[in-house]
N, C-alpha and C positions, 0 to 999 in steps of 0.2 A: 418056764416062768412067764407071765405077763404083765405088762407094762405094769400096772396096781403092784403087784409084789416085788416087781425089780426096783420100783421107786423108793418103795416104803422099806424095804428089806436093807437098803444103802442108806437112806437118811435115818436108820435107826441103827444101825451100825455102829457109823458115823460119830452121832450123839451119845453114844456110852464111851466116847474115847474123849481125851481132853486138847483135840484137836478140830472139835466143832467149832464152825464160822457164825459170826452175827456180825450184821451192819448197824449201825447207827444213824440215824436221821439226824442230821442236825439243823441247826438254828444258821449259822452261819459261821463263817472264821474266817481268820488271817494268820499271817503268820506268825504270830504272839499268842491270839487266844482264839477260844472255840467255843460258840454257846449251846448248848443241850438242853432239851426241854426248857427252858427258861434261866437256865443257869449259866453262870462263864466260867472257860476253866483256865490256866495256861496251857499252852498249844505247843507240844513238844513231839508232834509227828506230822508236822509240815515241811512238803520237800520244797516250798516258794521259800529257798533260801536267805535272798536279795529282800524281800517283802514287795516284789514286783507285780505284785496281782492287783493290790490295790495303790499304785501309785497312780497321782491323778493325772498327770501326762498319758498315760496308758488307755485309763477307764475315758479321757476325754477323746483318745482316738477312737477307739470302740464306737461309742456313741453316733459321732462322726462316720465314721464306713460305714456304720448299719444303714446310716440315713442315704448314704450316697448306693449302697452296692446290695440292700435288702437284708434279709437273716442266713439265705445258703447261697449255696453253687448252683444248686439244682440239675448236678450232672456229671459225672466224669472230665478230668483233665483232656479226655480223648474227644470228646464231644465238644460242650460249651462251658464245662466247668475250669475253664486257664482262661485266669484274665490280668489284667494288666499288673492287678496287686498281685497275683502269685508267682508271676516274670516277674518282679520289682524286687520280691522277698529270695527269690532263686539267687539272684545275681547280687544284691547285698549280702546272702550267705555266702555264699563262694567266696567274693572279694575279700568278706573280713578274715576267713579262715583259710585262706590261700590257696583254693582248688579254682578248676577252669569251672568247674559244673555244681550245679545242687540240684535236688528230685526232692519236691513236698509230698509226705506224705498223710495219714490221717491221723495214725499214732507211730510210736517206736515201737509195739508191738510186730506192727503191719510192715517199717520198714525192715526191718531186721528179718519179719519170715520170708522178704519180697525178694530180697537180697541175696540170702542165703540159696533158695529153693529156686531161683531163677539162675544164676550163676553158675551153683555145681551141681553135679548128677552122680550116677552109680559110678562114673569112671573116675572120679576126684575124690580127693580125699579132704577131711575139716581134724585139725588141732583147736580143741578150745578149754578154755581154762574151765577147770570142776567148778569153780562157783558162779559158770556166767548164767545169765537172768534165762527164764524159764521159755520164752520167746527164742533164742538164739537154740538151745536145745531141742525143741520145739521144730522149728526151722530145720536144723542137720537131719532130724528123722524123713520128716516129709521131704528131702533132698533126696532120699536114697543112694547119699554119700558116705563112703568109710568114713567113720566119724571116733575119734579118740579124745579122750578127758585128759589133759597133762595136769599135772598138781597144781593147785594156786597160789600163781606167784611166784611160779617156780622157774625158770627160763633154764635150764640143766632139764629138768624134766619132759618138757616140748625138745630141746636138742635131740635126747637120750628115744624120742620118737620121730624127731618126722627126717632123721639121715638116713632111715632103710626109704631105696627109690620110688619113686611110683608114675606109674603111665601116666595118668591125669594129672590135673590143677591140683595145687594146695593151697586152702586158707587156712591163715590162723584167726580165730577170733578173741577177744579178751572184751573186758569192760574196763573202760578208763577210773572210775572210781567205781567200787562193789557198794552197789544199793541196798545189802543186810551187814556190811564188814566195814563200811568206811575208808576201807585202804586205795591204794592207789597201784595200780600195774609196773610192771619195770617195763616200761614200755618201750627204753630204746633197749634193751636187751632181748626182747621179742623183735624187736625191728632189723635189728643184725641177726638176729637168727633166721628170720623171713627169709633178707637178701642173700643170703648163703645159698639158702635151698631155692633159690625163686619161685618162693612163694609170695602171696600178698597177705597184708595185714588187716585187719577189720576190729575198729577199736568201738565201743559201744559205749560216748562219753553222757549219757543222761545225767547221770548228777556229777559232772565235772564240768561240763559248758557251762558260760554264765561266771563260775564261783571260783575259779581257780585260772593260771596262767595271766599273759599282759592282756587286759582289757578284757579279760573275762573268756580267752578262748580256747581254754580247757584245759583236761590232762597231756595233750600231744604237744601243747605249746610250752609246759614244762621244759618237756626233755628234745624242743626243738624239731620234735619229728613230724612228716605228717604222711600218716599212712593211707594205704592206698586206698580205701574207705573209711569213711571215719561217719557216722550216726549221731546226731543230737536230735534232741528231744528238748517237746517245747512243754512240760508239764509239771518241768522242775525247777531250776530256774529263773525263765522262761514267766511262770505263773499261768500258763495256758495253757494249749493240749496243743496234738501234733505231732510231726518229728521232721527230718531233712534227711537224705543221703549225700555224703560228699563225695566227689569222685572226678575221674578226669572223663575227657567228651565222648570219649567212645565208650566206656561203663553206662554213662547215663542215658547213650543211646541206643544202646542193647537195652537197659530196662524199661525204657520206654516201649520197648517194642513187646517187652517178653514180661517184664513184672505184673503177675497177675492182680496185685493189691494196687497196685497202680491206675490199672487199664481198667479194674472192674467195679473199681469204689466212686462213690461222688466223693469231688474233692472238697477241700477245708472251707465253706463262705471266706471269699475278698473280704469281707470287713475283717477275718479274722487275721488272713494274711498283709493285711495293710496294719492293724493292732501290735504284729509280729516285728514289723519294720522297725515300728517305733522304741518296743523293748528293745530289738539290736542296739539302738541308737540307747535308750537308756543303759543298756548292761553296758556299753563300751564306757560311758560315764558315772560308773557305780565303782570307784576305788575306794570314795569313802568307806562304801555298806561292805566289800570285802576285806575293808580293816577292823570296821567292826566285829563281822562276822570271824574275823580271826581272833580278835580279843576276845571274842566270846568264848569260841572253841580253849583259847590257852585257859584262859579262865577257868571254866567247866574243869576241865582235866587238873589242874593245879591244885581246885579245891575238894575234890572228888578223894576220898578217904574212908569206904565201906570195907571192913574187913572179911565182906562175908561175900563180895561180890570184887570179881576182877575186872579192872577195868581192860579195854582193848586200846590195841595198837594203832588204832585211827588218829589222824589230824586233822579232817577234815568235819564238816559239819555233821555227819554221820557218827555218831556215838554209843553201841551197843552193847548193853550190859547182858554178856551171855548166863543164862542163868541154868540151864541144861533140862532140868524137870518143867516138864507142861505146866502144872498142876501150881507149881509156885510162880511159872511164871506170868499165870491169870491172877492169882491172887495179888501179885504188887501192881500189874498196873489194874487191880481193883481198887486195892485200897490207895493209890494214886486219886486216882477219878473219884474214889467216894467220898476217903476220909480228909484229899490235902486240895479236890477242886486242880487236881492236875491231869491231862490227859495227855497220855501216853500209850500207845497201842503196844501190846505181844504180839509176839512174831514167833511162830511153831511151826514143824514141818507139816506138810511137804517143803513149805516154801524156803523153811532154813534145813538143814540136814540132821537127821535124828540125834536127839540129846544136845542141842545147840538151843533152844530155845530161848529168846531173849526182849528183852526191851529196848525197842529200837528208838534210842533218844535222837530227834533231829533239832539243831540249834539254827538260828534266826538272824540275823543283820537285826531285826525290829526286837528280837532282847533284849531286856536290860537286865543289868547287875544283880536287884534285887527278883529278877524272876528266876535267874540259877541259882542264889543261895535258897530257895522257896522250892527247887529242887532238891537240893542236894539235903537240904534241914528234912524233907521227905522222908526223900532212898534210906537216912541216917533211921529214921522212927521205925521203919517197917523191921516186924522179925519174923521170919518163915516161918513156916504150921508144917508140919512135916505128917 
């Protein structure tokens, strides 16, 4: 087959199934709304929880670092790309989240495969939860380490595997809050299961930094743990892009040496990392917006009464209405966006697992009252086309 027929041969495939992709250009948004082609909708698949993207303390640092440190790096951390704002941003992260060490990275994408595939090899083995993000699986492969799925959420399940021995290192990895599920890890019971088998833990908190625990510093600071890697991400949040690895000084100084996303990427523009400092300093000062954001969430669920759709078990700003058919569940967040001016993205596999398909509703600190009953008056109108 040639390059012409293997291309067209997959995107037409593709397109006969109801798992086809399209992007959307848009106009702009925030965490409340989003404008498209000239219209505005309410904004219910925004992960800028806080509404930290555009607060003006923030966009004022921006501005600011761009003028003092240019628009990039123009290089590798290994090179000239570490400067004084990416030291500055290392060592606030650590301090606030109690590790010796922090590694900026480009995305959590990047730190997660850096981590992973630098770390362990054929001789190690990885325990990771079936629903962690597609990076972290991603990563086990390219490791060419025994790699096993324990159930999710299941801490008896990871037991019931990782007591048979093994020569090599073992990680466990999980996700502090699941970015299509909303739920939240048992994460000191993966933590006492770790130290039994010494292994170490790797917790992958992107949309739990920031929104959850005292001052914002995650699902580990729940349950008081802090594991022996811990990943945040700066694109949730955060309202930026990015990620951090947390760890103690001999982890960080291995991956310096040896994480290839590290060593081989130019790193984040100093304005962005100076921009970063200041969120920290805003999110440790945002207990208002996560009480909001908490009344919202009660809110939401309280009033939520669709006989045709279940709700999930989430608490957290992550709110998915699984709906299981592709095909219906293009059609609500159609008639979302067309007939109610609300926008809500479906979520289909691969990225959810087959017949899980669902509308992934994300709630806001910058909600108000009236913008979930303008949901919820919605979801109530729509009746599936079978």
């Amino acid at each position: 087959m040639n390059w012409e027929n293997f291309l067209k041969t997959n995107i037409q495939k593709r397109k006969l199934t109801s798992i086809w992709r399209e992007r959307f250009c848009i106009d702009k948004s925030n965490s409340r709304t989003v404008s498209f082609q000239g219209k505005t909708y309410l904004n219910f698949s925004s992960n800028d929880y806080l509404g930290i993207s555009h607060n003006k303390n923030v966009i004022d640092t921006w501005k600011s670092s761009v003028n003092k440190y240019g628009i990039g790096s123009c290089s590798s951390g290994h090179v000239i790309g570490y400067t004084a704002a990416h030291r500055n941003l290392e060592y606030e992260l650590a301090e606030w989240l109690g590790y010796s060490n922090s590694l900026l990275f480009i995305s959590g994408f990047a730190a997660n495969q850096s981590v992973i595939t630098s770390l362990m090899n054929k001789n190690d083995r990885i325990f990771l939860d079936k629903l962690s993000h597609a990076s972290i699986v991603e990563a086990c492969i390219f490791s060419n380490s025994k790699f096993r799925r324990f159930q999710h959420n299941n801490p008896f399940s990871l037991k019931h595997m990782i007591q048979n021995s093994s020569l090599g290192k073992t990680l466990v990895v999980t996700e502090g809050v699941f970015s299509m599920d909303g739920d939240i890890a048992p994460i000191d019971q993966l933590y006492n299961i770790t130290n039994e088998y010494r292994a170490w833990l790797m917790i992958d908190d992107a949309h739990g930094i920031g929104v959850i625990g005292k001052d914002g510093r995650g699902s580990s600071d729940i349950f008081n743990i802090k594991p022996e890697i811990l990943i945040v991400t700066f694109g949730k949040a955060f309202g930026l892009s990015g990620a951090a690895v947390l760890c103690n000084k001999d982890t960080a100084n291995f991956l310096i040496q040896y994480a290839r996303h590290l060593i081989y990427s130019t790193s984040m523009p100093p304005a962005q990392a100076e921009t970063l400092s200041e969120i920290i300093r805003q999110i440790k000062n945002s207990d208002f917006a996560r009480a909001k954001l908490s009344y919202n969430i009660k809110y939401f669920r309280n009033n939520f009464n669709l006989k045709n759709i279940k709700l999930s078990k989430s608490v957290t700003a992550i709110q998915p209405l699984i709906i299981g058919n592709n095909d219906q569940c293009l059609q609500l967040s159609k008639f979302l966006r067309d007939k109610k001016s609300i926008w809500v993205q479906s979520i289909r596999p691969p990225t959810v697992p087959l017949n899980s398909s669902r509308i992934r509703i994300t709630l806001s600190a910058l909600h108000q009252k009236k913008d979930i009953d303008a949901l919820l008056e919605a979801l109530n109108d729509f009746v599936f086309v079978s």
